[in-house]
C-alpha positions in Angstrom: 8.2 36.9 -35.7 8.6 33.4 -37.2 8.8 33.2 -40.6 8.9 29.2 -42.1 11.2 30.5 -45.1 14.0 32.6 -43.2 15.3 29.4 -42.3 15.5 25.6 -41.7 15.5 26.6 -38.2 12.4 28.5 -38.4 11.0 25.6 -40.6 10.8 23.4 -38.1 10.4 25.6 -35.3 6.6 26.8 -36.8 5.9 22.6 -37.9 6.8 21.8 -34.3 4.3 24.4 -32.7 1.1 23.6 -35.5 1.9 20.3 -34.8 1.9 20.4 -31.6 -1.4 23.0 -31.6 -3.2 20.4 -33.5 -2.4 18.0 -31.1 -4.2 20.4 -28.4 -1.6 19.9 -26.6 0.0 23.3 -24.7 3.6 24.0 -23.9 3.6 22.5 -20.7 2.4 19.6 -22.0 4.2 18.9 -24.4 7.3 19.6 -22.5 6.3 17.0 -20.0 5.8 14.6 -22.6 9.8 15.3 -24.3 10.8 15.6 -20.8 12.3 18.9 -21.1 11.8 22.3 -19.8 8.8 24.8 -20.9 11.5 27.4 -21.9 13.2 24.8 -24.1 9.8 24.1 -26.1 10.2 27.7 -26.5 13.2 28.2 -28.0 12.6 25.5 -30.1 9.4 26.6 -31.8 10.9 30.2 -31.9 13.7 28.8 -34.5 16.3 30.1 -31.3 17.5 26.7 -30.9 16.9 23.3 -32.9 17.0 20.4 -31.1 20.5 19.4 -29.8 20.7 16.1 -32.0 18.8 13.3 -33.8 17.6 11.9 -30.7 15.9 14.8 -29.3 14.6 14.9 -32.6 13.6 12.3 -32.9 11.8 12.1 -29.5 10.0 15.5 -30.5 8.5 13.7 -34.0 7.4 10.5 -32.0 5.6 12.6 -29.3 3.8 14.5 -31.9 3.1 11.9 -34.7 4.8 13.4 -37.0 6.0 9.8 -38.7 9.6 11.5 -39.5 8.7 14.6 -41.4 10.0 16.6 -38.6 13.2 14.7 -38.6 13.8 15.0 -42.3 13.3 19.3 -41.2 16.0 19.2 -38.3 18.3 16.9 -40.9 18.2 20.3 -43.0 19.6 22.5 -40.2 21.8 19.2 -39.1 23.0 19.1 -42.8 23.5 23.3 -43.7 20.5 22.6 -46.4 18.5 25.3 -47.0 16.4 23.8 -49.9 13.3 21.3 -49.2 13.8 17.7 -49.5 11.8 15.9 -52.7 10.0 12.9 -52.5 11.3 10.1 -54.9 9.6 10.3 -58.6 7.9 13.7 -60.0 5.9 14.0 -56.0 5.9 18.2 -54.8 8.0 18.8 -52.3 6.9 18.5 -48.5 9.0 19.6 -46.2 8.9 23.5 -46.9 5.5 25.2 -46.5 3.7 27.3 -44.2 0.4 25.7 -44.5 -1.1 25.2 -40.8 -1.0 21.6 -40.3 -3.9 21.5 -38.4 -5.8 22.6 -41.4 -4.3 19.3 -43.4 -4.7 17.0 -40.6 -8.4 18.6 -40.7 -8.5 17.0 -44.6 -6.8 13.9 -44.1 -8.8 11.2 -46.1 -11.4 9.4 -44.0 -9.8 6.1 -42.5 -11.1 3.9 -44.6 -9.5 5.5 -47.8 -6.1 4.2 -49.4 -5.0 8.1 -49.8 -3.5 10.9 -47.5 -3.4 15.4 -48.2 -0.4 16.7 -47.4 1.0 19.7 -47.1 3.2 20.8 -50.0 5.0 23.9 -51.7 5.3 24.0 -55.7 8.0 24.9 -57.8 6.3 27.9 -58.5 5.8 28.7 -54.6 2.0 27.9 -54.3 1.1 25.8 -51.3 -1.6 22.9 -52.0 -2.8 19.8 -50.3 -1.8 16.7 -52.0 -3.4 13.7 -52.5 -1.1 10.7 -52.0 -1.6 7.4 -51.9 -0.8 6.0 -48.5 1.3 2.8 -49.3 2.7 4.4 -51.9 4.1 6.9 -49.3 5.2 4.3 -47.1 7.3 2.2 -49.8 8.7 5.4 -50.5 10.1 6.2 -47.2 8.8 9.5 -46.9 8.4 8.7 -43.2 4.2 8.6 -42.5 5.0 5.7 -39.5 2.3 4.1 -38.1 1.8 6.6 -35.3 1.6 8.7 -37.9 -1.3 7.5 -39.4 -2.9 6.6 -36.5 -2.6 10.4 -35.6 -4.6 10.9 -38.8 -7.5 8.7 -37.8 -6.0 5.7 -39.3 -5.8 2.6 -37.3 -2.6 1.7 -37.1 -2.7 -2.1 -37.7 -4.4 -0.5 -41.7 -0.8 1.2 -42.7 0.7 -2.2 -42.1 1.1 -5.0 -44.9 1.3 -8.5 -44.7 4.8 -8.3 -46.2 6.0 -5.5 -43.4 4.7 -8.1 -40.8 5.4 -12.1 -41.5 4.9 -13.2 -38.1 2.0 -11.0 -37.8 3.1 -9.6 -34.7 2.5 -5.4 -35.0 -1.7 -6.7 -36.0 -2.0 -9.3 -33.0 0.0 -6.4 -30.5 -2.0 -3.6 -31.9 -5.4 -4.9 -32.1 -5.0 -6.7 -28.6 -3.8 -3.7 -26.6 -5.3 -0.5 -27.6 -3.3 2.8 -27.8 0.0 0.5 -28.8 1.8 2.1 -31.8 4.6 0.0 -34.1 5.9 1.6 -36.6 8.9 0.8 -39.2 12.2 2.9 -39.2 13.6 3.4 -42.4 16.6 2.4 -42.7 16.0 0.0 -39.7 19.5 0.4 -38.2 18.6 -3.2 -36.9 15.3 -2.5 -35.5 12.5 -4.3 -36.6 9.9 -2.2 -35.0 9.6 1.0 -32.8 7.0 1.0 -30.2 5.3 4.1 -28.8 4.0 2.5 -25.3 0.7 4.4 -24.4 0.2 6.4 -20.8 -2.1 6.8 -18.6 -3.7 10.3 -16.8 -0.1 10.4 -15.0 1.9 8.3 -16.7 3.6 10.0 -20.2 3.9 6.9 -22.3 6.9 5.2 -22.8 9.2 3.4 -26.2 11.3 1.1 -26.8 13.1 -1.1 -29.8 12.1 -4.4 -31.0 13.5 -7.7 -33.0 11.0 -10.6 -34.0 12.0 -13.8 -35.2 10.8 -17.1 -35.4 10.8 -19.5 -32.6 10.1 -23.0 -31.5 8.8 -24.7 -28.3 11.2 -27.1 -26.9 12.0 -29.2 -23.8 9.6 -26.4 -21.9 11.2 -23.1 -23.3 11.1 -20.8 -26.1 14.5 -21.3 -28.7 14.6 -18.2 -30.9 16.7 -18.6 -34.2 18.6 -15.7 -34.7 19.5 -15.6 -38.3 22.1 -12.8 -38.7 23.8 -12.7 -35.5 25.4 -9.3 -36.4 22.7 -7.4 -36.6 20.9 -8.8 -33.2 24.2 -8.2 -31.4 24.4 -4.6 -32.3 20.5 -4.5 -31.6 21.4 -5.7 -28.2 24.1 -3.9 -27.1 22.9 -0.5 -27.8 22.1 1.5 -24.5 18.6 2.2 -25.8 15.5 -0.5 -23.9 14.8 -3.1 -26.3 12.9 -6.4 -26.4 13.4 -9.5 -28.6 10.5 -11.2 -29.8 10.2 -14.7 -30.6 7.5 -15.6 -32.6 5.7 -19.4 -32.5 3.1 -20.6 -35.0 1.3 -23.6 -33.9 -1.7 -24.8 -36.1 -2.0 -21.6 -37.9 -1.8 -19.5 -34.6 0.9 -17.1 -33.7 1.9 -16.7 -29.9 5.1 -14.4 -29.1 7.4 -14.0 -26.1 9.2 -11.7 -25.5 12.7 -11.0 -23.9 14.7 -8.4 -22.4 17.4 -7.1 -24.7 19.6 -6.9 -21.8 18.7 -10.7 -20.7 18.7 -11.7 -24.4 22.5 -10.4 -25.0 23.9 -12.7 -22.1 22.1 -15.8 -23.9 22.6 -15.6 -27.2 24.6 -18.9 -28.0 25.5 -20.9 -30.8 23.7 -24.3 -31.4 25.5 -26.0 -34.5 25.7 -23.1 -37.0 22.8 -21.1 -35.8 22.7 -19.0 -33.3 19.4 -18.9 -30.6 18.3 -17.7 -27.5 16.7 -19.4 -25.0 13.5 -17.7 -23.3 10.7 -19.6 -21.3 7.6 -19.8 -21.7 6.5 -17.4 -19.2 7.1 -15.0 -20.9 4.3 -15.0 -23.3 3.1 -11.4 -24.0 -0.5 -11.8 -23.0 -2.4 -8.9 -20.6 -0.3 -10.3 -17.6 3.1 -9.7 -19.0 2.1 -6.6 -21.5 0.6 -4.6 -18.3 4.1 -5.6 -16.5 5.7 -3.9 -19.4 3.3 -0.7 -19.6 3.7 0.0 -15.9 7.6 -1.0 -15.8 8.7 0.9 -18.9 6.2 4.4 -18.3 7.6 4.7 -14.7 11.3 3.5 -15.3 11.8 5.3 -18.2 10.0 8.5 -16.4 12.3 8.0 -12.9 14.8 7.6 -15.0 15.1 11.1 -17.2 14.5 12.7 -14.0 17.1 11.0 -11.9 19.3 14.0 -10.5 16.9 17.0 -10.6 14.5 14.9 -8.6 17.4 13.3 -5.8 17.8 17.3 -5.4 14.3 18.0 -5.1 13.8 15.3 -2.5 16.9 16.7 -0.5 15.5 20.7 -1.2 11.7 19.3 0.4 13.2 17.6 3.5 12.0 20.5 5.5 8.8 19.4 5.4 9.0 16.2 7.3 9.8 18.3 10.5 6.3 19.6 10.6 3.4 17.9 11.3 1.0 18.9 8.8 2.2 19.9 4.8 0.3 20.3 2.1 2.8 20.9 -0.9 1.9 22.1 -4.7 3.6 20.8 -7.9 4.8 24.2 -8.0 7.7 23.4 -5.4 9.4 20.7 -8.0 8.4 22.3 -11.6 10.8 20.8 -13.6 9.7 17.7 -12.5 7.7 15.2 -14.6 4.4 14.1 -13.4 5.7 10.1 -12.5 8.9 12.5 -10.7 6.0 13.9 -8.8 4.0 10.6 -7.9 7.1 9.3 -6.6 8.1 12.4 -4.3 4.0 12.3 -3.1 4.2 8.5 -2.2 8.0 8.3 -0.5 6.8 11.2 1.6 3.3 9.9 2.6 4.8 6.9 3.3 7.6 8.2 5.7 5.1 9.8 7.2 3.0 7.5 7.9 6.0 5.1 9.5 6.8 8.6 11.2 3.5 8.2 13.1 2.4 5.2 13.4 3.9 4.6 16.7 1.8 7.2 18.4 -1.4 5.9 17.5 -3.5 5.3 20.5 -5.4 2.1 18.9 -4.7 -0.6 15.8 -6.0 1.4 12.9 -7.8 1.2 9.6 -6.3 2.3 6.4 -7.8 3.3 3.5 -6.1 3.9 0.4 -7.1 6.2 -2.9 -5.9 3.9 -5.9 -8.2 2.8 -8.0 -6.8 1.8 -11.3 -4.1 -0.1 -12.1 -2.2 2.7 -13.0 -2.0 4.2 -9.3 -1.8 1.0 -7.9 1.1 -0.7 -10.0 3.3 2.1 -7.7 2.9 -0.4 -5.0 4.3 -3.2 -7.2 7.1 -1.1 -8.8 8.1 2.0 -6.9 11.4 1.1 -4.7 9.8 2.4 -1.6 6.3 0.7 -1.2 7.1 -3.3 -0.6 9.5 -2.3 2.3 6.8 0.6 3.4 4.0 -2.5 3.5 6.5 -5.2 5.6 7.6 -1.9 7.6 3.9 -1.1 8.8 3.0 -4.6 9.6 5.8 -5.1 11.4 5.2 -1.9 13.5 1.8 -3.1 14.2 2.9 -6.4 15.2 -0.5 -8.0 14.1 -3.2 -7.9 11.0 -4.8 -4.7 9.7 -7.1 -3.8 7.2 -7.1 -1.1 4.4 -10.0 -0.4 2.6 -10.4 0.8 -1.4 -13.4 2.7 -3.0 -13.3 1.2 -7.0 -16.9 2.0 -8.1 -18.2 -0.5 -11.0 -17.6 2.2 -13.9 -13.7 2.1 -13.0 -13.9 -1.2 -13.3 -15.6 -1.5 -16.7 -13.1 1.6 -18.5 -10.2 0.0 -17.0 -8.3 -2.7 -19.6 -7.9 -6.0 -18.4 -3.6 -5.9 -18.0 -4.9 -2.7 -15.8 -7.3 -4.4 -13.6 -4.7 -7.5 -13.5 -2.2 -4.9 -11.8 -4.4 -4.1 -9.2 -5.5 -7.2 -8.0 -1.6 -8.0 -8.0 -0.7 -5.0 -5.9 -3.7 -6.3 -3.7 -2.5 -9.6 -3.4 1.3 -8.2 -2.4 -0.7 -6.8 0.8 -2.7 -9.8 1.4 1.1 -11.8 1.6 1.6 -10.0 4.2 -1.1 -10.3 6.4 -3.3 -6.4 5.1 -7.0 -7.6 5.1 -7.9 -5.6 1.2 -11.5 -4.6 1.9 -13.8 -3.2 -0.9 -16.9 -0.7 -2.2 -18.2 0.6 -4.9 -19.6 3.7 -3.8 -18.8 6.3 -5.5 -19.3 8.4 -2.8 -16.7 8.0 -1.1 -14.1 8.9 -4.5 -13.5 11.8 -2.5 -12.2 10.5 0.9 -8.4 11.6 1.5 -5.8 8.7 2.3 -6.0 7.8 6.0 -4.7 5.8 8.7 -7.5 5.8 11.6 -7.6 4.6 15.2 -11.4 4.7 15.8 -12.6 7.5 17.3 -9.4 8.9 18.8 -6.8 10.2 16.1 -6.2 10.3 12.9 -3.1 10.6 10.1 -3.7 12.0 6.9 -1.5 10.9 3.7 -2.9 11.9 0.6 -0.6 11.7 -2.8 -3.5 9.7 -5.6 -5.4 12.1 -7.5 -5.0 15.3 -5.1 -4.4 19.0 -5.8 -0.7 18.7 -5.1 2.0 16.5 -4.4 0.8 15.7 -1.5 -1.4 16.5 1.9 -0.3 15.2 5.1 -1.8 15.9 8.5 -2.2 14.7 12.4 -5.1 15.1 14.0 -8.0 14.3 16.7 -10.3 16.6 15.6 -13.5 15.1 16.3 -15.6 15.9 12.8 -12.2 14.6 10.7 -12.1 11.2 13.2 -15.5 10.5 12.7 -15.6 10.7 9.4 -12.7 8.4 8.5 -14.0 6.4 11.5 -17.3 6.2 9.4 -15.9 5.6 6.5 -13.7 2.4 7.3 -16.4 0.9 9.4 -19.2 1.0 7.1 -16.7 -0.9 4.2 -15.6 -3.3 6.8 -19.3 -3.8 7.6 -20.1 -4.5 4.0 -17.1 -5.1 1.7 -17.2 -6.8 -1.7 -14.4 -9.1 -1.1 -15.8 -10.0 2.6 -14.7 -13.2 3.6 -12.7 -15.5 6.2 -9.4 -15.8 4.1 -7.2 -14.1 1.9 -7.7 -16.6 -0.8 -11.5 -16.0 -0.3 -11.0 -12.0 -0.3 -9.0 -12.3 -3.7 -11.1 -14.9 -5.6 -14.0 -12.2 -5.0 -11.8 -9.2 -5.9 -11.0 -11.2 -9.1 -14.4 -11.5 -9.8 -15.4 -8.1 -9.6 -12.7 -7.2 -11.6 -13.5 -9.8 -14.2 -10.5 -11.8 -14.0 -10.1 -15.6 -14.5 -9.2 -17.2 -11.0 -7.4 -20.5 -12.4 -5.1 -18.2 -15.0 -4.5 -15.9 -12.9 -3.1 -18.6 -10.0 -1.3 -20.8 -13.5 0.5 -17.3 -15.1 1.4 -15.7 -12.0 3.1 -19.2 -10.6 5.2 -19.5 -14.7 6.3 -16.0 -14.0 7.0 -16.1 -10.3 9.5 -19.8 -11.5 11.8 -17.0 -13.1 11.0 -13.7 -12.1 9.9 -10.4 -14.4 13.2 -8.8 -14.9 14.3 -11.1 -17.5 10.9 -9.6 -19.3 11.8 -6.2 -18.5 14.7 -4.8 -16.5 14.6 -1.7 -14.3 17.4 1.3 -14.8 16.0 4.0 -12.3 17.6 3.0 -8.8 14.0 4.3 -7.8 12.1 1.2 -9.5 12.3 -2.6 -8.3 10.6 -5.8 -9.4 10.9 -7.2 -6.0 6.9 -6.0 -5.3 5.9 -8.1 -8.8 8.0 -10.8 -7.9 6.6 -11.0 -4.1 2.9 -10.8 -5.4 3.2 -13.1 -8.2 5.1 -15.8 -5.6 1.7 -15.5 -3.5 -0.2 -15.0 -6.4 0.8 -18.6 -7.2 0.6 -20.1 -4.2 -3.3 -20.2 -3.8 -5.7 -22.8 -3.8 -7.5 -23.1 -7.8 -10.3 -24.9 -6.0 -13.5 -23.6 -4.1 
């Protein structure tokens, strides 16, 4: 039985499951999201075993929202203190009470209101909801972040002040790109602002540090004045990802760019008796760059945590690739996180595919599941894909087309930096020679990935959106045939994007996907000049930019006129 006031452990333990309960969020969830193991959740919220140190703690209060209170309970156990902390002046204390928290978050002031209810215990041992009023709360340090706030049906760009944000960078990033939480550590450690990267329905969200400062436009690049150059080197040569921001105001109008804190550490120099860093211009954070960021960070940072468990898994599932046909469940890798699993579903498909190629009695048809630019930034990112595309064309020695079902309600749910991945990831197999054919039929959502010689044989490979990790399969069955055969004549016969070049095919793909034709051709040729890993560099060995770089290159390369 837990009991909140056995211990600190137990404390923190029960906040970390209401939390988490109020989140609706259950173990396995939650676990995915800290990237641990569904036993470990358990022993945590059964007070058996706090979290190793700050960082897992800290992970835990970010994934939940918690805006530090559960880091000021694990700095009890950390500490030996038994007692509750107190909030500076004559405020209750708020750290030790039993209250369910999904009953306070249930009264949390309506998001228009300068006051929070929190959970507190009096002197006298009676638990009550107090009123507090919200900056007050964040002068004092108490720890109610932004994601905090935003977890209480506060917009997040509200908790921040004027004086918190000079450059006005957290309001332009948080109103521009929804789901984007900044928040303010305190003490700051040299971080200007934590960000809490949003994912996707497979991607678990991602962080990472920031430094703004201001900059200037000069000679064609961005110069960043670095004022104390102590506190951006230790920024920068922490482990942890971090970006530095430089921020230009032009006219009254902010613009920022922003630089990999691995690229930014080999830069910084001194010019006179100020130090800067030099950044270009392509690297303006707009939905181009931000959606290279979202996808880079969510699966690198994902790969990453699961590194060794999943280089076994692959090893353990090698078995598979003797058969023919395999249709494997999530269940085979459960420790795995869902990006772990994408991963393992698409290296497999796609060896499978190369597997059997060869044996095809005809040129085939491909047709491919993505629809979103979440699924489809794999082919951009994931190590495995851009070789997988030049592998296939060069087995086939000649064009081929593949064929995508993106229905007109994907389109109009999917953010912009979303839709900009897809057409990228398009345009990568357009370099290299893939005719990208389209429809928006919703009907045929439900068609498996397929290669098709048509009307002889067929090869399933199925890993986007299906019941398991993936389904592969080898067949001439004649009802299967004809229905992929169907299938990838009827889009060739009437595709969105129909016409006699690729430049054609991708104007019109832009234009279904509401995309500017001229920007896309100007941003993607500024960021092919100096390629994205000086924006954001990859540390999973399973992640390369060479896909972005490749697309962005052809990208650039297109005629702007009609």
């Amino acid at each position: 039985m837990l009991t909140p006031d056995q211990s600190p452990q137990h404390r923190l333990g029960y906040m970390i499951r209401e939390l988490r309960e109020a989140r609706g969020l259950s173990m396995r969830e939650f676990a995915a999201r800290t990237f641990v193991s569904h036993s470990k959740v358990q022993r945590w919220e059964n007070g058996a075993r706090p979290p190793q140190d700050r960082g897992e703690a800290e992970l835990i209060d970010r994934t939940l929202g918690a805006g530090g209170f559960l880091i000021e309970l694990w700095q009890e156990i950390d500490q030996g203190v038994s007692e509750p902390s107190h909030v500076s002046g004559s405020a209750p204390h708020v750290s030790d009470t039993p209250v369910s928290l999904a009953t306070a978050l249930s009264h949390t002031a309506p998001s228009d209101s300068e006051g929070i209810f929190v959970p507190a215990r009096l002197d006298d041992g009676t638990v009550v909801l107090v009123a507090l009023d919200r900056r007050a709360l964040l002068r004092a340090g108490v720890g109610v972040g932004a994601a905090a706030v935003a977890g209480m049906g506060m917009p997040a760009a509200a908790a921040i002040s004027a004086s918190e944000d000079p450059f006005g960078f957290a309001r332009t990033a948080t109103e521009n790109w929804s789901g984007l939480q900044l928040s303010r550590p305190t003490p700051d450690f040299g971080v200007d602002w934590h960000a809490l990267i949003p994912g996707g329905r497979s991607m678990l969200g991602s962080q990472l540090s920031l430094q703004v400062h201001p900059a200037r436009i000069e000679g064609g690049r961005v110069i960043v004045s670095i004022p104390n150059q102590q506190r951006t080197e230790e920024f920068l040569t922490r482990p942890h990802r971090s970006l530095l921001v430089g921020a230009v105001n032009a006219e009254g109008v902010s613009r920022f760019y922003a630089l990999d804190g691995r690229s930014a550490r080999s830069k910084l120099a001194r010019n006179g008796g100020v130090y800067e860093v030099a950044a270009p211009t392509a690297y303006e954070l707009d939905d181009l760059t931000y959606g290279i960021l979202w996808a880079v960070s969510n699966y690198d940072d994902a790969l990453q945590a699961d590194d060794q468990p999943l280089a076994e898994t692959r090893s353990d599932l090698k078995a598979y690739e003797r058969l023919s046909a395999s249709a494997v469940s999530r269940e085979a890798a459960p420790g795995l996180n869902t990006v772990a699993h994408m991963w393992l579903g698409s290296d497999f498909c796609a060896r499978h595919i190369l597997r059997t190629l060869p044996d095809l009695p005809a040129l085939p048809a491909f047709w491919t599941r993505e629809q979103r630019g979440e699924e489809a930034s794999a082919w951009l990112i994931f190590d495995h894909k851009y070789p997988y595309l030049r592998e296939t064309t060069k087995a086939l020695g000649s064009t081929s087309t593949r064929a995508f079902c993106i229905p007109e309600e994907v389109v109009r749910s999917s953010p912009r930096y979303e839709r900009i991945l897809l057409f990228l990831a398009v345009a990568l197999m357009e370099s290299l020679g893939i005719h990208a054919q389209f429809t928006s039929d919703p009907a045929y959502e439900s068609v498996e990935g397929f290669v098709v010689s048509p009307d002889r044989e067929a090869v399933i490979a199925n890993w986007v959106r299906g019941d398991g990790m993936w389904h592969v399969d080898v067949t001439a069955r004649s009802s299967v045939v004809r229905e992929f055969t169907i299938a990838a004549r009827d889009v060739d016969a009437d595709s969105l994007t129909a016409a006699p070049t690729a430049a054609g095919r991708l104007r019109a793909l832009a234009q279904y996907l509401d995309l500017p034709w001229s920007w896309l051709i100007q941003r993607c040729g500024q960021l092919a000049r100096y390629g994205s890993s000086g924006l954001i560099q990859s540390r999973s060995r399973l992640v390369s930019a060479a896909g972005i770089d490749a697309a962005c290159a052809y990208v650039a390369s297109l005629p702007t006129d009609h």
